[in-house]
C-alpha positions as a LaTeX table, in Angstrom:
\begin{tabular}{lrrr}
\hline
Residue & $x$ (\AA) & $y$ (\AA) & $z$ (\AA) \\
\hline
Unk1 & 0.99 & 9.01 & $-5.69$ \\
Unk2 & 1.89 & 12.85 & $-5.74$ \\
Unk3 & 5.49 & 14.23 & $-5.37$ \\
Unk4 & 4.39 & 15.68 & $-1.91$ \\
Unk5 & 3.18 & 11.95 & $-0.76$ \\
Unk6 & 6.74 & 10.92 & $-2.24$ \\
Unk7 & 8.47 & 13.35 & $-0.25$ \\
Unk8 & 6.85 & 12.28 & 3.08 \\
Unk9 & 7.64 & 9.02 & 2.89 \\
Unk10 & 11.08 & 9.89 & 1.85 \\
Unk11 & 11.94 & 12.01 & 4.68 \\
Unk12 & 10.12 & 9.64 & 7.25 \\
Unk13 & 7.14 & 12.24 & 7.94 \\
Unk14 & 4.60 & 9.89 & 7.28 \\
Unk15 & 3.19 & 6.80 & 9.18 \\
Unk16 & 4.54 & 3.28 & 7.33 \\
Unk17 & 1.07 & 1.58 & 8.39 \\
Unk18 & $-0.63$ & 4.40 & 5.65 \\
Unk19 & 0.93 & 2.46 & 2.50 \\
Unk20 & $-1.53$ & 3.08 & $-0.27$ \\
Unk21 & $-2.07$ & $-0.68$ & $-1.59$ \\
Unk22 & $-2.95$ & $-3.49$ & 0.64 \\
Unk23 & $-3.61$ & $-7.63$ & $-0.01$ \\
Unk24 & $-6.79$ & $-8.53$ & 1.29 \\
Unk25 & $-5.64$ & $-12.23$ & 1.57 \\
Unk26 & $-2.51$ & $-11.45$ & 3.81 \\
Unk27 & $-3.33$ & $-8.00$ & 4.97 \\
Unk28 & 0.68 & $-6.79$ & 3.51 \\
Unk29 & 0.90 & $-3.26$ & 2.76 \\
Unk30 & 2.61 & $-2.00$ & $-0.35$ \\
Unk31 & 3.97 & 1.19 & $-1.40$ \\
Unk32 & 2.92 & 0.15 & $-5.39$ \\
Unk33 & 0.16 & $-1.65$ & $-6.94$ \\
Unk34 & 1.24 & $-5.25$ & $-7.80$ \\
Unk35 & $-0.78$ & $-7.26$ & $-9.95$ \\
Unk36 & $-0.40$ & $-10.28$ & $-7.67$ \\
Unk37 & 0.69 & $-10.48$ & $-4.14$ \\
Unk38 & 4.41 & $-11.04$ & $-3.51$ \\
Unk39 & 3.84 & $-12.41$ & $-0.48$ \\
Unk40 & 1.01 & $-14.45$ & $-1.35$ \\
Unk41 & 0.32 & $-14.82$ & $-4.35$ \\
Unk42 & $-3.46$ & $-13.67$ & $-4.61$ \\
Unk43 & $-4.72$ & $-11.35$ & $-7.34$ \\
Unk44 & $-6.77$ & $-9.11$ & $-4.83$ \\
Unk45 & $-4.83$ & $-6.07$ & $-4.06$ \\
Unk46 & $-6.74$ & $-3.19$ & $-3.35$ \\
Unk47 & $-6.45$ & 0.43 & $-2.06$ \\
Unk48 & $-5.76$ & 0.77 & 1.66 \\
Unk49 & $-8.40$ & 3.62 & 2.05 \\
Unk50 & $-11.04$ & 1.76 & 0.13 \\
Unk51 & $-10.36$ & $-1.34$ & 2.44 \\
Unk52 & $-10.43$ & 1.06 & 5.75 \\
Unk53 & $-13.78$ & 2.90 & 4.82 \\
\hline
\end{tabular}
């Protein structure tokens, strides 16, 4: 993530549904890229725009 992106999100300009990580298992969005779901536990997190292409 680039200082710009950080700056968005910081000052509320961009869209909280546009997180950059997503579980495929529980469909939670994450700002980071966990190793394993903290929701659910599952070890497939992937990146939102590859998921929404």
């Amino acid at each position: 993530m680039g200082v710009l992106d950080r700056a968005k999100r910081a000052s509320g300009l961009s869209s909280p549904e546009t997180l950059p990580y997503m579980c495929l298992k529980c469909e939670t969005q994450f700002d980071v890229q966990y190793h394993a779901c903290p929701v659910c536990g599952t070890y497939d997190i992937r990146r939102s725009k590859w998921v929404t292409e």
